[in-house]
N, C-alpha and C positions, 0 to 999 in steps of 0.2 A: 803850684802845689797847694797855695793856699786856700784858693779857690775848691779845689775837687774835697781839702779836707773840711771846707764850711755845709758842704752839699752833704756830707756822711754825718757832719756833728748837728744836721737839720733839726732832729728832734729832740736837741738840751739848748736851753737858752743861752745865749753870750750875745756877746757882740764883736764886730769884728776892726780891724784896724784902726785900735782904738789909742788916739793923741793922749802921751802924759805928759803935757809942755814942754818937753827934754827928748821925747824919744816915743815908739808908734809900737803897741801889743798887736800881735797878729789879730791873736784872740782876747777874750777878758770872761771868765766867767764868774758873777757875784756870787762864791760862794759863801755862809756862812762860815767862822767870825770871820774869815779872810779872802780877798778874791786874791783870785787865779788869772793873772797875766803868762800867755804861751807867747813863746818868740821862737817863731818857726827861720829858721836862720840859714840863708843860701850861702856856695862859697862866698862870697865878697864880704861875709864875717871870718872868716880865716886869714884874712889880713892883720897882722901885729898891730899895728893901729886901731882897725876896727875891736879887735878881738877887746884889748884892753877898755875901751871906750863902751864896750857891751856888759864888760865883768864890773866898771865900777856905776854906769847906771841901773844893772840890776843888782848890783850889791845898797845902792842908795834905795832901789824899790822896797826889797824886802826890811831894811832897818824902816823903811814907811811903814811896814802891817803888809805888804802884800807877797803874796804867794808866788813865786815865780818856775815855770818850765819851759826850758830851755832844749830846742830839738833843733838837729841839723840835719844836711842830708846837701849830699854832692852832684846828684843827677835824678830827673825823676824816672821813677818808675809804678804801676801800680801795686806793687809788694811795699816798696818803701812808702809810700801814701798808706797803704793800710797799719803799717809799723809805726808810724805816724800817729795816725787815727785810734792806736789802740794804747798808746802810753798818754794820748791827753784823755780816753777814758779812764785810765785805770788809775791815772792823778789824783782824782779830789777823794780818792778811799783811802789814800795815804797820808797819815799825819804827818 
């Protein structure tokens, strides 16, 4: 899924599966004052464990300064990639 969404988000800059010593952003896009880390999240984040282990390293991101979108999705399809594709456009217009 990640893939096919990097291939549609070709023409805005980011980068992709990007290490924050703790933990891996799908995406990263620097935006102005704040980037935008996406965590595109398969089931095996819907595990209690996981789950917890994802809410306080992106609760630790954003007390950093960074911006965080959080998307999941249970199986792919091309409708859900496009649903996908259209909430990490419609992100960095939202304050």
């Amino acid at each position: 899924m990640e893939q096919e969404l990097a291939i549609k988000l070709s023409q805005i800059v980011f980068q992709i599966q990007v290490e924050i010593s703790f933990a891996i952003a799908d995406f990263c896009f620097a935006l102005d004052p704040r980037p935008l880390l996406v965590f595109v999240d398969r089931p095996v984040h819907l595990a209690r464990a996981q789950m917890i282990r994802d809410k306080e390293t992106r609760s630790y991101l954003r007390k950093k300064g960074c911006k965080t979108l959080e998307l999941a999705y249970d199986h792919y399809s091309d409708k859900k990639r496009d649903k996908l594709y259209q909430e990490i456009q419609e992100t960095p217009r939202r304050k």
